[in-house]
N, CA, C and O atoms as a printed pandas DataFrame, in Angstrom:
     atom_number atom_name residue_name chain_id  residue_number  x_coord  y_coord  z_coord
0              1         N          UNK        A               1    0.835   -1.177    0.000
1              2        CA          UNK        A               1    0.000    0.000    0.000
2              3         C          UNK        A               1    0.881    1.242    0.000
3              4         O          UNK        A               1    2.029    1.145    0.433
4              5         N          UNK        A               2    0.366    2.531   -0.509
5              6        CA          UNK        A               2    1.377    3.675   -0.513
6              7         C          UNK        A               2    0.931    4.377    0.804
7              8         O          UNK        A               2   -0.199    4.746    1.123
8              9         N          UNK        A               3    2.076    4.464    1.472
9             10        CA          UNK        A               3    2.412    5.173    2.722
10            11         C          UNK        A               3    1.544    6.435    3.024
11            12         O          UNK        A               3    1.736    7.534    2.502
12            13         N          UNK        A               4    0.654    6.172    3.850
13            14        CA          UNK        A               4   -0.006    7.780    4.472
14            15         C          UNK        A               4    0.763    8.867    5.259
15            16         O          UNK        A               4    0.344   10.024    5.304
16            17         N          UNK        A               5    1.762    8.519    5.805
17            18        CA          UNK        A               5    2.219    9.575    6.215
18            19         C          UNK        A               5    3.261    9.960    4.967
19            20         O          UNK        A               5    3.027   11.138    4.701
20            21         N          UNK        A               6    4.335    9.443    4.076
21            22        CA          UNK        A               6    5.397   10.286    3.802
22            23         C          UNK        A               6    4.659   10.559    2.195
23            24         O          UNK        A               6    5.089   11.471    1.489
24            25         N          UNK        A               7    3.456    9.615    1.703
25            26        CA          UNK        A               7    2.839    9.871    0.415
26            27         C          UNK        A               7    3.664    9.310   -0.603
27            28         O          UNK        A               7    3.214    9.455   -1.740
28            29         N          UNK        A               8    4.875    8.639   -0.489
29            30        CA          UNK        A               8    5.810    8.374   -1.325
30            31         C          UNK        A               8    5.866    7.076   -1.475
31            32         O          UNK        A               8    5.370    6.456   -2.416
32            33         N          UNK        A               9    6.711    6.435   -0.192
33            34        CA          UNK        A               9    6.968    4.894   -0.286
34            35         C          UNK        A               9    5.961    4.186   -0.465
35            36         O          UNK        A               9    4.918    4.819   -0.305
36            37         N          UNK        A              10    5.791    2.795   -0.817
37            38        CA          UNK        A              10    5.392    1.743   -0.567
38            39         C          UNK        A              10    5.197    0.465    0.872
39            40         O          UNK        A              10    5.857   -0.543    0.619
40            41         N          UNK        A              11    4.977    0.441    1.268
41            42        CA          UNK        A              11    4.908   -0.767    2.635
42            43         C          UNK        A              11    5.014   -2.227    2.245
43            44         O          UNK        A              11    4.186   -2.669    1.449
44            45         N          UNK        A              12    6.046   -3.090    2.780
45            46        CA          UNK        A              12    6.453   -4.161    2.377
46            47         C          UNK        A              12    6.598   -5.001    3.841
47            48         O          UNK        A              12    7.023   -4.555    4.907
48            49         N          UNK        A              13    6.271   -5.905    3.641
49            50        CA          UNK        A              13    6.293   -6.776    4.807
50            51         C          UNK        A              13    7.461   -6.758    5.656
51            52         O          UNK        A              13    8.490   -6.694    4.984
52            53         N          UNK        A              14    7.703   -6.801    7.220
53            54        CA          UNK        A              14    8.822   -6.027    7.894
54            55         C          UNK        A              14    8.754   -6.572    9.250
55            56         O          UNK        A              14    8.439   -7.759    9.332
56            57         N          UNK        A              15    8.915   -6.130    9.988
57            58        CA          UNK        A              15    9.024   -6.032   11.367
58            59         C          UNK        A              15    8.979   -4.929   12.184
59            60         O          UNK        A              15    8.776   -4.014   11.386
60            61         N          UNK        A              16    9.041   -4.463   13.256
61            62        CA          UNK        A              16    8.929   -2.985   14.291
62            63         C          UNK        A              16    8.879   -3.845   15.946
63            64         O          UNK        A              16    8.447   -4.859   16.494
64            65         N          UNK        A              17   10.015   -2.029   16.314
65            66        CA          UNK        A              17    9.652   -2.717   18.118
66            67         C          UNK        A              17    8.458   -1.410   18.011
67            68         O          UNK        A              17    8.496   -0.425   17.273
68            69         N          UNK        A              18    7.252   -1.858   19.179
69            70        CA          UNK        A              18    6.742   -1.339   19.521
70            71         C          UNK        A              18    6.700   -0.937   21.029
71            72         O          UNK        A              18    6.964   -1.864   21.795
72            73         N          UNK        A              19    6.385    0.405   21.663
73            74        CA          UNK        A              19    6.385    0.398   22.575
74            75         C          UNK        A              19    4.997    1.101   23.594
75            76         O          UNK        A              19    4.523    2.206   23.329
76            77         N          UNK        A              20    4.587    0.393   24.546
77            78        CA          UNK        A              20    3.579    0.878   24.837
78            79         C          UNK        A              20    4.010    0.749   26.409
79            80         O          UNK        A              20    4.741    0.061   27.121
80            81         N          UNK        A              21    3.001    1.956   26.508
81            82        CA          UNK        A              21    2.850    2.214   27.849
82            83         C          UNK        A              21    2.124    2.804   28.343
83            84         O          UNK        A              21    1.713    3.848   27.837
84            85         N          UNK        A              22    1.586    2.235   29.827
85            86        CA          UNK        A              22    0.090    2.112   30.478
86            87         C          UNK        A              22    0.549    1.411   32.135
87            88         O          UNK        A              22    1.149    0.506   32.715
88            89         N          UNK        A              23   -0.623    3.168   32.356
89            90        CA          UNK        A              23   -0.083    3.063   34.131
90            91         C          UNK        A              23    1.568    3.549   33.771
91            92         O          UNK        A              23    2.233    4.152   32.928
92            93         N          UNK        A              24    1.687    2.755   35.163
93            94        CA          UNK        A              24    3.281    2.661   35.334
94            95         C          UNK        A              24    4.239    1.190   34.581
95            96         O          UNK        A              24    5.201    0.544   34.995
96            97         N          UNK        A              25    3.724    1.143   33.804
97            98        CA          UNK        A              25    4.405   -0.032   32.566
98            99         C          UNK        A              25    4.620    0.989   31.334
99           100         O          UNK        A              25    4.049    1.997   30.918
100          101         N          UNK        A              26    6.014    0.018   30.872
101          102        CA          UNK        A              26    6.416    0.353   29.904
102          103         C          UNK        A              26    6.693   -1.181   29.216
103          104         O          UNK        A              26    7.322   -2.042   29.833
104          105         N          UNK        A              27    6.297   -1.340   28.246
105          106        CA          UNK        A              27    6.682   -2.829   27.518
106          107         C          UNK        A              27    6.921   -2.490   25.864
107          108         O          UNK        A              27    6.161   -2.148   24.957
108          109         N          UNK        A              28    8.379   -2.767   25.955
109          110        CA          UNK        A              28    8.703   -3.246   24.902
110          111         C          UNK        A              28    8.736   -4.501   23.695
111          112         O          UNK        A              28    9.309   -5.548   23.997
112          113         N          UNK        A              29    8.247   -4.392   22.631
113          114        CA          UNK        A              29    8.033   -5.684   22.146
114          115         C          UNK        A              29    9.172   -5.357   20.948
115          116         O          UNK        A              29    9.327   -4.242   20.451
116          117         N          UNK        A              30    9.776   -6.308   20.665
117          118        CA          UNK        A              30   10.612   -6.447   19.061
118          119         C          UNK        A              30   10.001   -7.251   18.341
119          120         O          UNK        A              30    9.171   -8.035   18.802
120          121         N          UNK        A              31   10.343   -7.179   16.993
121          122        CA          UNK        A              31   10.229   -7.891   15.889
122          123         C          UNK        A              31    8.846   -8.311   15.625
123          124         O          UNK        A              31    8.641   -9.471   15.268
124          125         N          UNK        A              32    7.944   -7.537   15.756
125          126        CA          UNK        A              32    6.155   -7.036   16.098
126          127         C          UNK        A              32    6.174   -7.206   14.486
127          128         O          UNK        A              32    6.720   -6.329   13.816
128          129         N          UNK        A              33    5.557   -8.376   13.835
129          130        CA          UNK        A              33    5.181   -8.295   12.276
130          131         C          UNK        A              33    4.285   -7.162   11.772
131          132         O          UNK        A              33    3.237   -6.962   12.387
132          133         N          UNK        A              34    4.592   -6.394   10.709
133          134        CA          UNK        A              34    4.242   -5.124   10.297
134          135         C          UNK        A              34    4.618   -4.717    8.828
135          136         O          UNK        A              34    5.565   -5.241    8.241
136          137         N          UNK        A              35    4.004   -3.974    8.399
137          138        CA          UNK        A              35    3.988   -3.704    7.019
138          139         C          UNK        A              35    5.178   -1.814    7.304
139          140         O          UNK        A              35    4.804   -0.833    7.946
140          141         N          UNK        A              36    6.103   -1.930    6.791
141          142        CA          UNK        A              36    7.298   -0.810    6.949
142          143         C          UNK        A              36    7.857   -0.348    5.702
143          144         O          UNK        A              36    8.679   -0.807    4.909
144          145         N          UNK        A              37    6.957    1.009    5.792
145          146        CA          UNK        A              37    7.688    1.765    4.415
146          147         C          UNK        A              37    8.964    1.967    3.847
147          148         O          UNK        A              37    9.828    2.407    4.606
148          149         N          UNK        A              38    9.329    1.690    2.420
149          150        CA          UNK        A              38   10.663    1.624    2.279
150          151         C          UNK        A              38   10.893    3.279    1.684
151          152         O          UNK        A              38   11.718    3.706    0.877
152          153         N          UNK        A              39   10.088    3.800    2.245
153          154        CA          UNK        A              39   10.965    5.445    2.269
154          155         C          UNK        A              39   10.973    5.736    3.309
155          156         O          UNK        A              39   12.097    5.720    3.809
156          157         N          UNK        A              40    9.710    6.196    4.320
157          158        CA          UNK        A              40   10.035    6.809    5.422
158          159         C          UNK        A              40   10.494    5.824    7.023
159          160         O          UNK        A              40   10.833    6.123    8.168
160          161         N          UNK        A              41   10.239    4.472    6.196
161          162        CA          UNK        A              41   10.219    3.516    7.716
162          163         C          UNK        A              41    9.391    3.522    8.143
163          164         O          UNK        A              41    9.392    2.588    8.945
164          165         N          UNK        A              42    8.131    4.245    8.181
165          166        CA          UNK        A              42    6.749    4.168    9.285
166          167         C          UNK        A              42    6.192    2.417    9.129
167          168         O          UNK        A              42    5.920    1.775    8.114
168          169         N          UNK        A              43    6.178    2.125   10.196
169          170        CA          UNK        A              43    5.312    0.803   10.268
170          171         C          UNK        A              43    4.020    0.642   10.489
171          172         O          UNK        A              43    3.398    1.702   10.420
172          173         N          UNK        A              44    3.480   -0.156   10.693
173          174        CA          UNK        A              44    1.914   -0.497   10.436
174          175         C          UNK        A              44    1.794   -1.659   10.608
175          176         O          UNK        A              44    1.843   -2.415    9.637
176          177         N          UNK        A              45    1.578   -2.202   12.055
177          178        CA          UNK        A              45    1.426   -2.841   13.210
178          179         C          UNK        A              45    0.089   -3.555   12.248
179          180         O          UNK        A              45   -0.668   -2.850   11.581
180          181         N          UNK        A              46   -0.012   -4.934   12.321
181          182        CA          UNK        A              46   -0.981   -5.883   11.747
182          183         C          UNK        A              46   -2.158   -5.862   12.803
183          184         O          UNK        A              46   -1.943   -5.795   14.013
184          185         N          UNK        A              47   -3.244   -5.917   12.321
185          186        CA          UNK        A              47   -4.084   -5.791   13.193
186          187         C          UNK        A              47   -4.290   -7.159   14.326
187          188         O          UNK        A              47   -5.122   -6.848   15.180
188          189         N          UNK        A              48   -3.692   -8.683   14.543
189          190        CA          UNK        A              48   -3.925   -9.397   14.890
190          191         C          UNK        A              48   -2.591   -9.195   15.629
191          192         O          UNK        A              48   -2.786   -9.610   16.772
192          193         N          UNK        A              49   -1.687   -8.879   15.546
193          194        CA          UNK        A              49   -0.496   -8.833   16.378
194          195         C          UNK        A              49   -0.808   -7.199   17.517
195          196         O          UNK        A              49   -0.481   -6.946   18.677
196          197         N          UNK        A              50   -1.536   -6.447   16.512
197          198        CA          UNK        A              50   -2.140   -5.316   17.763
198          199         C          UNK        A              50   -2.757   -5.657   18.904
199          200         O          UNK        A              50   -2.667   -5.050   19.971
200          201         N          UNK        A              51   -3.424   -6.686   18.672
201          202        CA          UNK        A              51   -4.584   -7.106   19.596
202          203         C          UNK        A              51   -3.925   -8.078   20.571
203          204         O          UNK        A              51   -4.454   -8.146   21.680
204          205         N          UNK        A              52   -2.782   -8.894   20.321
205          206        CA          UNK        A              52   -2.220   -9.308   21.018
206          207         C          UNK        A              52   -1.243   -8.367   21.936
207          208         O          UNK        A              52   -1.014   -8.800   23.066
208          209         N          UNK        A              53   -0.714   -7.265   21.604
209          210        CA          UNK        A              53   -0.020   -6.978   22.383
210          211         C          UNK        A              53   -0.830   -5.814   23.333
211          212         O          UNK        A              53   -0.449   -5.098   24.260
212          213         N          UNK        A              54   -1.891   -5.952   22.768
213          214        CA          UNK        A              54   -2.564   -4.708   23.896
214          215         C          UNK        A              54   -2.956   -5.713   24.807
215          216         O          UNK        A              54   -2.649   -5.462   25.973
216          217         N          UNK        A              55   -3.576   -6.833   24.601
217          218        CA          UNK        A              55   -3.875   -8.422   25.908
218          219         C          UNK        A              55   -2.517   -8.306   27.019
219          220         O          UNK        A              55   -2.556   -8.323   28.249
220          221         N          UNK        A              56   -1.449   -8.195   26.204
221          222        CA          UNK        A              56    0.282   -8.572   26.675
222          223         C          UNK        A              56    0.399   -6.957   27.676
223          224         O          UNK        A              56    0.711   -6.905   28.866
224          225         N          UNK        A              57    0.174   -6.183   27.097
225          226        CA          UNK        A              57    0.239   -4.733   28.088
226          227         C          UNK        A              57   -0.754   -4.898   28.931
227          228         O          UNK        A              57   -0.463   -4.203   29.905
228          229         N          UNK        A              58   -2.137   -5.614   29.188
229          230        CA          UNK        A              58   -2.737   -5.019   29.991
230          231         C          UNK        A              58   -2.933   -6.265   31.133
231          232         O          UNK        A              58   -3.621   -6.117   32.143
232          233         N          UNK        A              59   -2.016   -7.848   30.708
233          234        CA          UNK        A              59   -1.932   -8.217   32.058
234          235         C          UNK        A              59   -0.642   -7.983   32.371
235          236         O          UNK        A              59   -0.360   -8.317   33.522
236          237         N          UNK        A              60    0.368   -7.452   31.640
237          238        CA          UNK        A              60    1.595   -7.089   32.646
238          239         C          UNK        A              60    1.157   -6.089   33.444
239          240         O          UNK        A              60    1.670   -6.010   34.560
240          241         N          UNK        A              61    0.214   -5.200   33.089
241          242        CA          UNK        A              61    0.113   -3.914   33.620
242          243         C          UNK        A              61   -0.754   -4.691   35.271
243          244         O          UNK        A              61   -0.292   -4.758   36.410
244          245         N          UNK        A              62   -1.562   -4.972   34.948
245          246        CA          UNK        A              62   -2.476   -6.080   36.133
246          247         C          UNK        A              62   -1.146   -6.750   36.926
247          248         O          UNK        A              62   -1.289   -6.697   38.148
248          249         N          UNK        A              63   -0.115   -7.255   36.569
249          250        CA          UNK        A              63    0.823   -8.262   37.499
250          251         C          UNK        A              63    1.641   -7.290   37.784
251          252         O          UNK        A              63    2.560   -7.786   38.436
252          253         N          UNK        A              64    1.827   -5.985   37.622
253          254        CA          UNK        A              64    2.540   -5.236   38.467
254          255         C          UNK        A              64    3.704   -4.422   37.826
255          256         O          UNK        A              64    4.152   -3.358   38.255
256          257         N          UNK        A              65    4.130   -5.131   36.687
257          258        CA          UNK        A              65    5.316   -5.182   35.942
258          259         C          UNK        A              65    5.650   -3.726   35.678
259          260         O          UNK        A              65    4.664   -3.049   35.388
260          261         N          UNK        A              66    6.856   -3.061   35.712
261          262        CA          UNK        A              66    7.319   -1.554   35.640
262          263         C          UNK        A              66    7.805   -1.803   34.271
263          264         O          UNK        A              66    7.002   -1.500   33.388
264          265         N          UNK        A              67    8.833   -2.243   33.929
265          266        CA          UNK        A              67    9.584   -2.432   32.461
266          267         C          UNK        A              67    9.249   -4.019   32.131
267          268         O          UNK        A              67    9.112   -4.898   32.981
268          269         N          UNK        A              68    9.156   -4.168   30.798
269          270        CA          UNK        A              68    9.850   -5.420   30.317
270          271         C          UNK        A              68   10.034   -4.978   28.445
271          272         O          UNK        A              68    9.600   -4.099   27.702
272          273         N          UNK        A              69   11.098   -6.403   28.301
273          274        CA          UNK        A              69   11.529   -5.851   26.760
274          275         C          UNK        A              69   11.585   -7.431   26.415
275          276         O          UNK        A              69   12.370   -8.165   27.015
276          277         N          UNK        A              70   11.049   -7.728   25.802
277          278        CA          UNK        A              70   10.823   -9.142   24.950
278          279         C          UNK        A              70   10.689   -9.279   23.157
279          280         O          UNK        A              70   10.949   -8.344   22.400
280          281         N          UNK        A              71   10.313  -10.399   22.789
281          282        CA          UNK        A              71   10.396  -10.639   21.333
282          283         C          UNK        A              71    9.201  -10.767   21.254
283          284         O          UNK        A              71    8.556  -10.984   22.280
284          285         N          UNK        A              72    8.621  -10.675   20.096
285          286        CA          UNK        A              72    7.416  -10.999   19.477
286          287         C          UNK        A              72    7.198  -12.482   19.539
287          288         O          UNK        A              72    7.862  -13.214   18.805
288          289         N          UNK        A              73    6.009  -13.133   20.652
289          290        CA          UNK        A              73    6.134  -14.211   19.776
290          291         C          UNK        A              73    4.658  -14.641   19.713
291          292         O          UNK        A              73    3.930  -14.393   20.674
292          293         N          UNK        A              74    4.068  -15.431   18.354
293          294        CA          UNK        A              74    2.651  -15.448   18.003
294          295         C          UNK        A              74    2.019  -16.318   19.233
295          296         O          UNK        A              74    2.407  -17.459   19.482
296          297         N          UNK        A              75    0.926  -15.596   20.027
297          298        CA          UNK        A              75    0.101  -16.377   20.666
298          299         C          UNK        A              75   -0.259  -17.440   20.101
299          300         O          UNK        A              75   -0.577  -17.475   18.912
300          301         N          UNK        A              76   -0.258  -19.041   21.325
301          302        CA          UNK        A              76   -0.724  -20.176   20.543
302          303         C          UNK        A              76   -2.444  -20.259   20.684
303          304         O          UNK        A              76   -3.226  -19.457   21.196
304          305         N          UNK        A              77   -2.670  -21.486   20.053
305          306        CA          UNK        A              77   -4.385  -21.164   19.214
306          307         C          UNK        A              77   -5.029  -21.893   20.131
307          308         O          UNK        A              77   -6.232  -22.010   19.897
308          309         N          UNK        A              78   -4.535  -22.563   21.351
309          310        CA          UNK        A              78   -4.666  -23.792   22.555
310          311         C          UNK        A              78   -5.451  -23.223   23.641
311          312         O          UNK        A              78   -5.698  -23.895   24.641
């Protein structure tokens, strides 16, 4: 798809860390599958990996957790 923010690039299948934070959490995720423009870099977080990591922020945020920095990895289907 052509890039909404820079109007130029294209978006090609990629990766991104994302970082969110809520309350007093901060969670880092890497290698978050995403569609990443090859002009400006903006990514674009898949909508099924969004939804997982907002689940992932909001029981770390529930267990107390201040920082964490982890990898992406696909929730199982179990």
């Amino acid at each position: 798809m052509k890039c909404p923010i820079c109007k130029h690039g294209e978006t090609t299948d990629g990766t991104a860390s994302v970082t969110l934070q809520r309350g007093g959490l901060t969670l880092v995720v890497k290698d978050v599958p995403a569609q990443v423009c090859d002009n400006c870099g903006e990514a674009y977080v898949e909508e099924q990996a969004a939804a997982q990591l907002l689940e992932e922020a909001a029981a770390e945020a529930r267990a107390g957790t201040e920082i964490n920095v982890r990898h992406f990895q696909v929730a199982s289907l179990s």
